[in-house]
N, C-alpha and C positions, 0 to 999 in steps of 0.2 A: 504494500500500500504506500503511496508516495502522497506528500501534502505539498503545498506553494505556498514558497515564503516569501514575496518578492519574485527575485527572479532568478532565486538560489529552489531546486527540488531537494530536499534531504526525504533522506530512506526514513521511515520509522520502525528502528531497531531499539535493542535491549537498552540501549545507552540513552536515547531520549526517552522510552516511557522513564526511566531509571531519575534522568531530571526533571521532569515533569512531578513523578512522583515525590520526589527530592523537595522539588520548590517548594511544594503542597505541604508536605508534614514540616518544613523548614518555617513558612506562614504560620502556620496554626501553632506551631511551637513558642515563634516570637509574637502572633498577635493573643494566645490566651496568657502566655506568661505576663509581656507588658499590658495586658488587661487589665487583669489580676492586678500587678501594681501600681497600675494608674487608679482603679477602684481606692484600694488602698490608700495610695497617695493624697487622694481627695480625701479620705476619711480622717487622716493623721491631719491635713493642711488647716481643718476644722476644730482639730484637740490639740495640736500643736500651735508654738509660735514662729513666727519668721526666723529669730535667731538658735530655733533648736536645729531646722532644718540645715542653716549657715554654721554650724557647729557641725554636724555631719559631712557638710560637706569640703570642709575643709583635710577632717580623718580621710575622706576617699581619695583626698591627690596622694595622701603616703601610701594607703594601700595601694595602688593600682601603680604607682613607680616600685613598691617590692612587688607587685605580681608578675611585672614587665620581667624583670632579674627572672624570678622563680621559672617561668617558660622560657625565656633566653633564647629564642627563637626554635624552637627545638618541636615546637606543635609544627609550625608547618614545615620544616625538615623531613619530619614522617610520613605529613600528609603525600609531600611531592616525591615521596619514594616510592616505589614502583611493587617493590615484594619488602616486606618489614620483618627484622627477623623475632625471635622472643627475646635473643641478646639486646637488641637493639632497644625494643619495649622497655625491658627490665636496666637498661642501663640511663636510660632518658627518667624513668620514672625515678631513680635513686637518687638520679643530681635533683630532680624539681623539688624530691623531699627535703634534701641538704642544705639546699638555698633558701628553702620555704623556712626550717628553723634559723637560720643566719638571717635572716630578715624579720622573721620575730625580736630574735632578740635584739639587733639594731633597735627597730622600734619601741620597744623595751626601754631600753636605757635613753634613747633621744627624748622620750614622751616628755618631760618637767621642763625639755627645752623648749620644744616645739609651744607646748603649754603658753611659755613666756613670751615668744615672739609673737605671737595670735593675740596675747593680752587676755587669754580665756581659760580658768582653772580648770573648767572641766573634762578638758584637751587628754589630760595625763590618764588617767582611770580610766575611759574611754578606749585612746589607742591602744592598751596593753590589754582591752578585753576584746575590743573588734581586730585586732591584729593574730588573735589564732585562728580565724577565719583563713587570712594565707597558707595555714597548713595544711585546711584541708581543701582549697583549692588548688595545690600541688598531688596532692591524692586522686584526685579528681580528672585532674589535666590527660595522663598518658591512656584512662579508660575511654575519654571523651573521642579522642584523638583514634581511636581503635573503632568506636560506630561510625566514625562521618568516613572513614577509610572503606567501611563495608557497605557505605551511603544509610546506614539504618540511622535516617533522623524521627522515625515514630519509637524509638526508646528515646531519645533525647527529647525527644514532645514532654512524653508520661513522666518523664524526671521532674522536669524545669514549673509542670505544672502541680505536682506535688507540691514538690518546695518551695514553688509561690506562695500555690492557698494557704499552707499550714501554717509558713511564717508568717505570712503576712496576718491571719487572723492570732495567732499569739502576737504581732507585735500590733495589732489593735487594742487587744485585754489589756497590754501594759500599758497602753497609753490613756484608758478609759479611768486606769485607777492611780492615774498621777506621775508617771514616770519619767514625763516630760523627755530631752532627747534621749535617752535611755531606752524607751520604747523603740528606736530608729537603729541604736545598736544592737537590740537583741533580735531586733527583727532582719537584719544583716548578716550577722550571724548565727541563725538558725537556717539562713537560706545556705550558706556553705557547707554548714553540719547535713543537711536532708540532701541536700542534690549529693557530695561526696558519699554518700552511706549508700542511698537510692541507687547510683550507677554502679557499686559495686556488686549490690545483689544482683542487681539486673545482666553485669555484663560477664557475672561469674571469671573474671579473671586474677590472677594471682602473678606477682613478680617472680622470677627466678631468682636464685643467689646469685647472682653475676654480673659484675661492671667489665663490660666492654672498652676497652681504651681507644683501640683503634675507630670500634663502631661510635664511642665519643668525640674523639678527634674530625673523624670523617661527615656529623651531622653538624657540630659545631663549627667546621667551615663554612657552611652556608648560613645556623642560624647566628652565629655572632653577629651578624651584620643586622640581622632583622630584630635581634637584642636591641643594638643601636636605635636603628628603624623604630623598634616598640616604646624603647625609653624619650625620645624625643616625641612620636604622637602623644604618648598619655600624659608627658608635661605639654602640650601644645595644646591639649585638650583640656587641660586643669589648669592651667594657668592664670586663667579668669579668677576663677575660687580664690587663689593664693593672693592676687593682687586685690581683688574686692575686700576678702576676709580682712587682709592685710592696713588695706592704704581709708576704706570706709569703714563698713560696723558689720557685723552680724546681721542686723535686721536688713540692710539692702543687699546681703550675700544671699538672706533668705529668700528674698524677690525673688534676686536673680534665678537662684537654684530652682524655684519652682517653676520657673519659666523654662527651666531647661528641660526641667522633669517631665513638663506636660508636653515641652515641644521634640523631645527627643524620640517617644515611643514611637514613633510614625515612620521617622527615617530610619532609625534604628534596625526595626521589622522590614525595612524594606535592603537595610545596605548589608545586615547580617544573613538574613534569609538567598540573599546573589550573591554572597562571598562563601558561603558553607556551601554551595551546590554548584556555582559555577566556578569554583579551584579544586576541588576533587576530578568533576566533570571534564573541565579543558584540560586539564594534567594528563589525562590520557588520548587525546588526540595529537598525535606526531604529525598530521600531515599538517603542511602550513597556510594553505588553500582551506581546507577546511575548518583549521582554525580561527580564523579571519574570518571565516561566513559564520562562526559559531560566536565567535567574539561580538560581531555587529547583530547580529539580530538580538541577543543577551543586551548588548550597549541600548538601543533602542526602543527596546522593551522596558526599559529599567525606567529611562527619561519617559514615556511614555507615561507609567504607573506617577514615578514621584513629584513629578512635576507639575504636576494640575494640584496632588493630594498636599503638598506643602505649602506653594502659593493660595492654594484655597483655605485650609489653614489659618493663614497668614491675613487671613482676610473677614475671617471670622471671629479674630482673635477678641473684640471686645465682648462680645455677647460669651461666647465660649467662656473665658476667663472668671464672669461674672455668675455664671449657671453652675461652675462647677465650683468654683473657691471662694466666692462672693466678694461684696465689694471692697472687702480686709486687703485682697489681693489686686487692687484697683493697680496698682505700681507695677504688676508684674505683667499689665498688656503689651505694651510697648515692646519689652525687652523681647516676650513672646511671640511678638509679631518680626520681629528681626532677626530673630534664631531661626523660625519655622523656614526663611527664604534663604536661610544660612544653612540650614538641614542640607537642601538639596545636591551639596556637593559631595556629601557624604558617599551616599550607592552609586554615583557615578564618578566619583575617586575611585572606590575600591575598584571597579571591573579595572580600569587603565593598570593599577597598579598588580592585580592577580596576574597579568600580562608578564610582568619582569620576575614573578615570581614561578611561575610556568616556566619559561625561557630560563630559571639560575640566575638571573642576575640580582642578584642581590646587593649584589655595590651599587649597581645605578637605582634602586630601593632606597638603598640607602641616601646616595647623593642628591635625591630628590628631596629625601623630607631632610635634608639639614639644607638645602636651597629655600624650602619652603618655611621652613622655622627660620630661618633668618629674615627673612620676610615679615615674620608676624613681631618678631624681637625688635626690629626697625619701627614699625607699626605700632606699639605698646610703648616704644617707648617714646616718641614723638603725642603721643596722648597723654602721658604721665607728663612730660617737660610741658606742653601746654594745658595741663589741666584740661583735659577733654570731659573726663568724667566717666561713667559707666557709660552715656550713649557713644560717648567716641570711641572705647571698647567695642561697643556693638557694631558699628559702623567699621570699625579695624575688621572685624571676623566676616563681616560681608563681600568686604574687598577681598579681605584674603581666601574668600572661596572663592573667588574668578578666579586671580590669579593663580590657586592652585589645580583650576581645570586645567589650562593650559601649558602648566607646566607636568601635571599628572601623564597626559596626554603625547607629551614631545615624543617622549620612547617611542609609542604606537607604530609609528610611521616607518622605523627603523626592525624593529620585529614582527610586526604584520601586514606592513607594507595598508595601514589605516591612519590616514594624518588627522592632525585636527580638524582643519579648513574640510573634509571628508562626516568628520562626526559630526559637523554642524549642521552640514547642507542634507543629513538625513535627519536630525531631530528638528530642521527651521518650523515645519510644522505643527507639532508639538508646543514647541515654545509661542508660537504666532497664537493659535487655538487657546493656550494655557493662560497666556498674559488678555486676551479680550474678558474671558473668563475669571478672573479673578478682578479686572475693572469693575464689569459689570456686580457681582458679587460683593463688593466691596462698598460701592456707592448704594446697593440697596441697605448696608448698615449706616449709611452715614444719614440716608435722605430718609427712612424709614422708622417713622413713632410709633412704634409696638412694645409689647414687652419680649426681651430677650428671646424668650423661647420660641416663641412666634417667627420672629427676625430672622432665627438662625435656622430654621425649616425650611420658610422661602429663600434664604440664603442658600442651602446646600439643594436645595430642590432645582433651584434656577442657575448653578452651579454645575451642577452633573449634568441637564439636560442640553447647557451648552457645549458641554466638551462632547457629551455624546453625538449632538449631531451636526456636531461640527467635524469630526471626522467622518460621523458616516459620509458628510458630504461631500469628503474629498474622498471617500474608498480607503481611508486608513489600511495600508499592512501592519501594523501595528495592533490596532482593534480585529480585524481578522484574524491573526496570527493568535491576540488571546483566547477570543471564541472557539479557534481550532484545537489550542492545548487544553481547555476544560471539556471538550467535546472528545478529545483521545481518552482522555481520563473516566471521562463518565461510560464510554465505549466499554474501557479495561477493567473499570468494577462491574459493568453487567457480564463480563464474559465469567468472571469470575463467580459471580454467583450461580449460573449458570452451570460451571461444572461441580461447585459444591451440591 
């Protein structure tokens, strides 16, 4: 059976049901997990205050520069290995535990410092209780790393949504009965405790006695760099926190963070969901013709989905912001509405970059994001010397997601023979459709005296009907193309029932 993609015919073999199936349980994994959390979120934003949240989130830049250490590029070393042996497993999984307690206990002893520079005592007890969570997200790591290898993202669904609900309704209880941010640690750390435990029953595997040196040596070549790579995204991406926490208060960290929180789930789902299915998926295609027609229609697809769903977002943001967190959280529109159009660079970063990481190259990975971190370094601090404020912040992270399409992008051209000026002139449509659609959209909140809920009905009703037929009207491949993959899929579950 052959489908039309454009004006590429791909076969429909084991590989594409295989991502097809992939995206599927990939979506549902990240839209009930950050469900879940965002339900939560909104519960806690209501029992909690602005600067418990900006106490939280200050703890997450440390943890997440030890998490960077504890993986050390070593997840996708395995992933882009071809046959993985048990030495390999069991020697990857010893260093991530090694690291994992070398990072506790850093944090350990830094905590009364950290404490002091923040100006915030509750810093110290905190870190040294949410900081065993890195160890069992080291536990974690080489079992996870072992399902997205066998493509099995419906045990990674079952995990993630476990240890959402469970935590997140214990870290409701504690916050019902006064535990103010405490509630946000325990519920942090129950989510490491249950998913580390959950994936082990589930994926019944056990380490061997054995550190491979060679097979260390030989993974660590390629992930060292993506160590690199990891530790400058996750300060590139906390760096906000650190300066807000730091140079303002708590309570406008708290904003912020809430504005991240609500506007993150969306991109999130969308750039996690195309980086776990399409870097497994394209890893195994060798030919380079076919890669490139696998690459661009994945590129396409991607802009297609996030591009309407973030700018429309973005658009919404007043009524949204007000329905869900009310008008306590009146501060955190703005910033909301300038992350959701800052989101979008996110899933259509990652495909550019899963490219260099398919191809080995890991250095130009590398040289990319310390091109691009210098860029935002210049950027920050040019708003610091003028007092720009938290929206010149905003406004920095906007620009620097342009500029880091294009420099994301540069490789392409050179490894799959797909330039930029090439990825434009197949999403201009997309974009043309997207931006009328979100005008429109946008001036019904502004011209529109309803109440909220009302408002933001005929917002997302008169939102989606444009982008729908506005490509039907040009014949979208894009809209085609999705109809046909939820149409193989509903095909492959009837046959399936069928022969049970």
């Amino acid at each position: 059976m052959m489908i039309k993609l454009g004006n590429v015919k791909l076969e429909i073999n084991s590989l594409k049901v295989k991502t097809a199936s992939g995206l599927i349980w990939s979506v549902l994994d990240l839209v009930f997990n950050q469900g879940i959390n965002f339900i939560v979120q909104i519960i806690l934003a209501r029992l909690l205050l602005p600067e418990d949240f900006g106490t939280i989130a200050i703890i997450s830049v440390f943890i997440g520069i030890s998490s960077a250490f504890v993986d050390s590029g070593f997840t996708n070393a395995l992933i882009r290995e071809n046959d993985v042996t048990e030495e390999e497993y069991s020697t990857v999984f010893y260093f991530n535990l090694a690291i994992s307690i070398v990072m506790y206990i850093v944090l350990f002893i830094l905590a009364p410092t950290i404490s002091i520079f923040f100006d915030n005592y509750k810093l110290k007890a905190m870190i040294r209780i949410l900081s065993l969570g890195i160890i069992f997200n080291s536990i974690e790591l080489t079992q996870r790393v072992m399902l997205i290898k066998k493509l099995d993202f419906k045990t990674q669904t079952k995990v993630s949504i476990i240890a959402s609900t469970l935590s997140g309704i214990v870290g409701v209880i504690v916050a019902l009965n006064g535990f103010g941010a405490w509630s946000l640690v325990i519920r942090a750390l129950l989510m490491y405790v249950i998913q580390a435990s959950i994936l082990c029953i589930f994926n019944r595997w056990k380490p061997a006695l054995i550190f491979d040196i060679d097979s260390f040596k030989r993974l660590f070549g390629f992930g060292w760099k993506m160590l690199i790579s990891g530790l400058i995204d996750t300060l590139y991406n906390n760096i906000y926190y650190v300066i807000i926490g730091k140079k303002f208060s708590a309570v406008d960290l708290g904003y912020y963070t809430n504005a991240a929180k609500l506007s993150e789930p969306t991109y999130s789902i969308i750039t996690k969901a195309i980086e776990k299915v399409s870097f497994p998926i394209l890893s195994k295609i060798s030919d380079d013709d076919k890669l490139r027609n696998a690459y661009r229609i994945i590129f396409k697809n991607t802009v297609f989905i996030a591009l309407p769903i973030m700018l429309g977002l973005s658009a919404i943001g007043e009524p949204l912001i007000m329905i869900i967190l009310g008008s306590n959280w009146a501060n955190s529109i703005v910033y909301f509405q300038m992350l959701c159009v800052a989101g979008i660079g996110f899933p259509v970063g990652v495909i550019n970059l899963n490219i260099l990481q398919i191809k080995g190259r890991s250095d130009l990975f590398l040289r990319l994001e310390i091109i691009k971190k210098t860029i935002l370094v210049i950027t920050i601090a040019v708003v610091l010397i003028f007092r720009l404020g938290i929206m010149g912040l905003l406004w920095g992270t906007l620009i620097n997601t342009i500029i880091g399409y294009f420099i994301n992008s540069y490789y392409s051209k050179d490894l799959i023979s797909y330039s930029t000026l090439e990825q434009i002139k197949d999403i201009k449509n997309t974009v043309i459709i997207s931006i009328i659609m979100t005008v429109i959209v946008y001036s019904i909140g502004v011209f529109f005296t309803c109440g909220n809920c009302v408002k933001i009905l005929v917002q997302v009703l008169v939102g989606v009907s444009i982008y729908f037929l506005g490509n039907k009207l040009i014949k979208s491949e894009e809209l085609n193309t999705i109809f046909e993959l939820l149409l193989l899929l509903l095909k492959r579950e009837d046959s399936k029932k069928e022969k049970s």
